[in-house]
N, C-alpha and C positions, 0 to 999 in steps of 0.2 A: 340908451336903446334907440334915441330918436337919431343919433348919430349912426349907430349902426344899419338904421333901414336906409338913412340919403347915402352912406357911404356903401352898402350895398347894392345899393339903385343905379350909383352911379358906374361901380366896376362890371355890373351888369350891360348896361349897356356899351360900356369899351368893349368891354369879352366880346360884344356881337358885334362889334364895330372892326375889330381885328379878324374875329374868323372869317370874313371876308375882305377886309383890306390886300391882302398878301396873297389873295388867290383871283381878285378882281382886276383889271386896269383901273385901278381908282386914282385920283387926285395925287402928285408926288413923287414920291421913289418906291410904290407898292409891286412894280414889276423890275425895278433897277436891282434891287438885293439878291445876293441870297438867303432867302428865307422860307427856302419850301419847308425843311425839317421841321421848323418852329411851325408854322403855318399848321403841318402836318399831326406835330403834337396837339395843338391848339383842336383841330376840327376833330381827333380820333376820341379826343375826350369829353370833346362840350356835353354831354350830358351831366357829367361830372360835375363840371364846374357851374352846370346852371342850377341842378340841383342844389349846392353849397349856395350861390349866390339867391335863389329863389326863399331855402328856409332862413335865414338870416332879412330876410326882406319880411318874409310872416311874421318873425318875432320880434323886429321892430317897427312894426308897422301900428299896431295899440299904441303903444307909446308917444308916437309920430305923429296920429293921430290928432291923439288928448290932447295937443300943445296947437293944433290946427288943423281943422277937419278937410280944407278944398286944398291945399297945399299938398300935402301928399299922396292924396288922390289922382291931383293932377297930376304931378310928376311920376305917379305907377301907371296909369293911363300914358302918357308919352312916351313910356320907357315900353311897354309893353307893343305899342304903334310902330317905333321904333324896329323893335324884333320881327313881328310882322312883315312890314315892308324889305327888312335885309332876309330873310327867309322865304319871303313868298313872291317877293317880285324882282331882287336881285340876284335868285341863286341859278347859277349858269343852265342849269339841266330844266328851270321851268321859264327861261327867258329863252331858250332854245331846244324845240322838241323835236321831234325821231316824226318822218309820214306817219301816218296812222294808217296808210294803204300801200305800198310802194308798188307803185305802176309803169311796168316796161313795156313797150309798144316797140313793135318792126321798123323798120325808116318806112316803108305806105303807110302807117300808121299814126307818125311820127306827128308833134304839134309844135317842136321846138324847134326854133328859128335856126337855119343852121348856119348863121354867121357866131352863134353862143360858141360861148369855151365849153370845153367839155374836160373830165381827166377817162380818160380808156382802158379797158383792160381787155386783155383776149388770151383764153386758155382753151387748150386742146378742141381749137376750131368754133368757137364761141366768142362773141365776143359783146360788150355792152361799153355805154359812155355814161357818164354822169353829168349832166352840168352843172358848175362851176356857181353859177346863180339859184342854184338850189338847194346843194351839199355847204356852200358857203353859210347858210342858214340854220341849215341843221345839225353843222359842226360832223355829224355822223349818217350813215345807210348802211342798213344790214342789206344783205341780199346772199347769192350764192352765184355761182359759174362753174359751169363742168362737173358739176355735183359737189364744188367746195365751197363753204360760206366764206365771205370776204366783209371785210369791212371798211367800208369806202368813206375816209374823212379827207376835212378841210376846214384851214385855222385862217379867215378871212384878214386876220392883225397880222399872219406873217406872209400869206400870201401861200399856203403849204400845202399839196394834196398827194395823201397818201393811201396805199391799200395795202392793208394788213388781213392778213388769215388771223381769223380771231381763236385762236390755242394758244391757252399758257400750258407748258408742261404739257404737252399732247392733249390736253381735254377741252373742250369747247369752252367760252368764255363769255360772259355780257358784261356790258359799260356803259357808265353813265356820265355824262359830261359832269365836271366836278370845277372848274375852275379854269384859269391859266397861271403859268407862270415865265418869267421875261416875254411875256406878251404869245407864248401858245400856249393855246388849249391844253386841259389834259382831262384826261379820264378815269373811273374809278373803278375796277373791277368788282364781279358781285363776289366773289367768293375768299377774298382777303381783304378786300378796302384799299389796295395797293394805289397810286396812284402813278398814271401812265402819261407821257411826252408824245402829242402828237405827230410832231416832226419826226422823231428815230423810232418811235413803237417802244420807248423803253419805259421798264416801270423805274422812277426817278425816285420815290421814298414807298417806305412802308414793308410787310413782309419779304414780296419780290421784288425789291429793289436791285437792278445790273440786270431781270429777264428782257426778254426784249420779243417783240412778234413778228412772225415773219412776213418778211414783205413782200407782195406781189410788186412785179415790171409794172407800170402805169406808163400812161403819157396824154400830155397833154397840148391839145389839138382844138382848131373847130372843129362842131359837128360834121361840116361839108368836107373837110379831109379827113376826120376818121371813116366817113361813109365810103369816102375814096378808096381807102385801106381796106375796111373792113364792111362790103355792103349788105351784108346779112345781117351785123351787132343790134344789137333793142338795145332803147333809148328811154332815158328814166324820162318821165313825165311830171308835170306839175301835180300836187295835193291841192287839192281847190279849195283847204283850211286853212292853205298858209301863204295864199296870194299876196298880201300884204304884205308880211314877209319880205319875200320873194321879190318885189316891186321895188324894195328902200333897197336892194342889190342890183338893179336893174342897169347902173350902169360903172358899178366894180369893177367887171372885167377889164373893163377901157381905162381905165384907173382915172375915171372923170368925178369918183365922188372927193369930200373937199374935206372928209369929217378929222378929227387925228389920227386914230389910229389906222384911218383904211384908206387916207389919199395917196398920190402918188407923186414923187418928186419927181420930174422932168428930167432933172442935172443929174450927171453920173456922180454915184458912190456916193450919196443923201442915205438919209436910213429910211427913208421911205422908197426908193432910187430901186428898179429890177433888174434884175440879177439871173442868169443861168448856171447854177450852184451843180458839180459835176464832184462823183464821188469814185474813186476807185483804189479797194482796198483801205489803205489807210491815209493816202492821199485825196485832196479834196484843192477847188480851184473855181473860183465865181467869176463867170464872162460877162461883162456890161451890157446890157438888152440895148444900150443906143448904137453900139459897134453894131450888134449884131444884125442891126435896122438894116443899119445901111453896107455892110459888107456881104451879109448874107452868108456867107461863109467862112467860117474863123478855125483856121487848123492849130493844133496846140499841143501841150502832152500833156497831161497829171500823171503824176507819179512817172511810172517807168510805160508809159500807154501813150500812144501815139491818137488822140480825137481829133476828131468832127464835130462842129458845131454845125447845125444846120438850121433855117431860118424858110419857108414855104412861103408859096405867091401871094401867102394870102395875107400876109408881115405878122401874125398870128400863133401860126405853127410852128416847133420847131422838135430836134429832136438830135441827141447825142450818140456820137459813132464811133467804136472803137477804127481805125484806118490799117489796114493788114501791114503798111510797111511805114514808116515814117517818110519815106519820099513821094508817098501817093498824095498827088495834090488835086483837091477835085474843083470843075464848075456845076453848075447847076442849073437845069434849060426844064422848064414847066416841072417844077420840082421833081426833075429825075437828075439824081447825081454820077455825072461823068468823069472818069478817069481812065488813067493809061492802063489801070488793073482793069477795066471794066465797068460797066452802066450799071446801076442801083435805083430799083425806087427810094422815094423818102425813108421809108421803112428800114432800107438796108437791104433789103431781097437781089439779090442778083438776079437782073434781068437778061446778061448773053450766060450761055450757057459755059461749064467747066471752071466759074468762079466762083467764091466760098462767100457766102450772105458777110454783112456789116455786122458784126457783134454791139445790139446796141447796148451801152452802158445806164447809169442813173443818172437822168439829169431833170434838175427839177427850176422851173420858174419860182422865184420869190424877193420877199424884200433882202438889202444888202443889210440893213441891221438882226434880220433871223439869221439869215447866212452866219455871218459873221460869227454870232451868239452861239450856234450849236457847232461850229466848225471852228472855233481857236485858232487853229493853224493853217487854217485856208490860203491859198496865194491868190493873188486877182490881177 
């Protein structure tokens, strides 16, 4: 029996050592595998198995005892400290929390610097920004626009900000951050335990596994050129609980932090290395952020689509354009784009009249090893 209490002591604490290995960045090849299913198993059951591993630990704990009283003690004491610290201080939803207030301000109103990143969104004449060093903390923002709730995330290890209408199956939905897997985040929904892909909106295991949610156009900009664009949008503000926070991201954007999983590699096609990762249809295609410094302008195709990459004065902004004809070749003078078709703001808006707006496409900043990860077949 004495063997059965250390031998249950001991699979006890693997069991909690695993349900979050495989869903943390830990030490190893914990985000290299595939192992969400397992992962998946693992967490849908732990009660199970703690329970199994728990009584087998009471009934050989007498036992275990009698043969030495501070021995076993200590070792349930550790193993219990143990669980503690991977549940209370490592699990991703209470190492990174939701505002407790979410406060959008007018631009007069505005307290963020507007050389910050921001990701944007504007629906039916509304428009709002998020910064980049806020959302990057809180992984998630509920909010609304145009009377639709949206959900405004960002996975700082891939560099990914995306906005999703939170409906699965037409009905509104809640999530909680639950982990990562190959280094994005994902989510849990409340009313299956599914678990969701920050990057695509897809739930990747669990009952809905293949649904997906739908995504809103984003973009992402400085503050001072989305203001440009859009100078009516409100602008999320800081929570003054999560300052700190907020501070240890303070200089992400620039990709000046040094940590692993969030510095920046300088040299092209590093896996930490930036990337403008462009999707259309089933086609997908990742432009070098150091071309795009310095050219400014990068014409291309993915798939059977004639783009526009476009790069703002401000070496910051940028933003992706479908091109009406594959011979339209544009320049760019105080970021309004010029062609033989006709003048365009950044945006794509046709500025002379009796031309048809830039269809803008998805094109998203991130690291070259996310890229890469969710898009297989990508060209570069």
């Amino acid at each position: 029996m004495g063997k059965i209490f250390y031998g249950s002591l001991l699979c006890f604490a693997l069991f909690e050592v695993l349900n979050v290995y495989f869903i943390m960045p830990m030490p190893g090849i914990s985000q290299e595998i595939n192992s969400l299913d397992f992962a998946y198993f693992l967490y849908t059951w732990r009660w199970i198995f703690r329970a199994v591993f728990l009584v087998l630990i009471v009934l050989g704990f007498r036992h275990a005892f009698r043969s030495s009283a501070w021995v076993p003690v200590i070792s349930l004491l550790a193993v219990l400290a143990l669980v503690y610290v991977i549940n209370f201080n490592m699990a991703a939803e209470r190492m990174f929390l939701q505002p407790g207030l979410l406060k959008m301000k007018s631009v007069d109103q505005n307290s963020v610097g507007k050389e910050k990143l921001v990701i944007g969104i504007s629906l039916d004449g509304e428009a709002r920004a998020y910064p980049i060093q806020f959302i990057g903390y809180h992984h998630q923002v509920r909010d609304s626009i145009a009377g639709k709730p949206v959900m405004v995330t960002y996975c700082t290890v891939c560099r990914t900000g995306r906005v999703f209408e939170p409906l699965v199956e037409g009905k509104p939905e809640t999530f909680r951050l639950v982990g990562m897997d190959h280094y994005n985040a994902m989510f849990e929904d409340r009313s299956t335990g599914s678990w969701w892909r920050q990057v695509t909106g897809e739930a990747v295991t669990g009952k809905l596994k293949g649904k997906r949610l739908p995504e809103y156009p984003s973009m992402q900009t400085t503050l001072e050129k989305w203001i440009a664009l859009h100078p009516n949008t409100l602008v999320m503000q800081a929570d003054p609980a999560f300052q700190a926070s907020y501070d240890t991201l303070g200089t992400y954007e620039k990709g000046k932090l040094t940590g692993r999983l969030t510095r920046r590699d300088t040299a092209s096609w590093q896996g930490k290395s930036w990337v403008i990762g462009v999707e259309t249809g089933f086609a997908s295609k990742a432009f070098d952020w150091n071309r795009l410094q310095k050219e400014k302008l990068i014409h291309d195709e993915v798939g059977d689509k004639p783009v526009l990459v476009a790069l703002a004065e401000d070496n910051a902004s940028f933003i992706v354009l479908e091109r009406i004809k594959r011979e339209q070749v544009f320049r760019i003078e105080n970021d309004t784009l010029i062609s033989d078709f006709g003048r365009y703001s950044f945006s794509g808006r046709a500025i002379d009249s009796g031309w048809q707006d830039l269809n803008r496409l998805k094109g998203y900043q991130e690291y070259w090893h996310s890229w890469r990860s969710f898009h297989p077949a990508t060209k570069r």
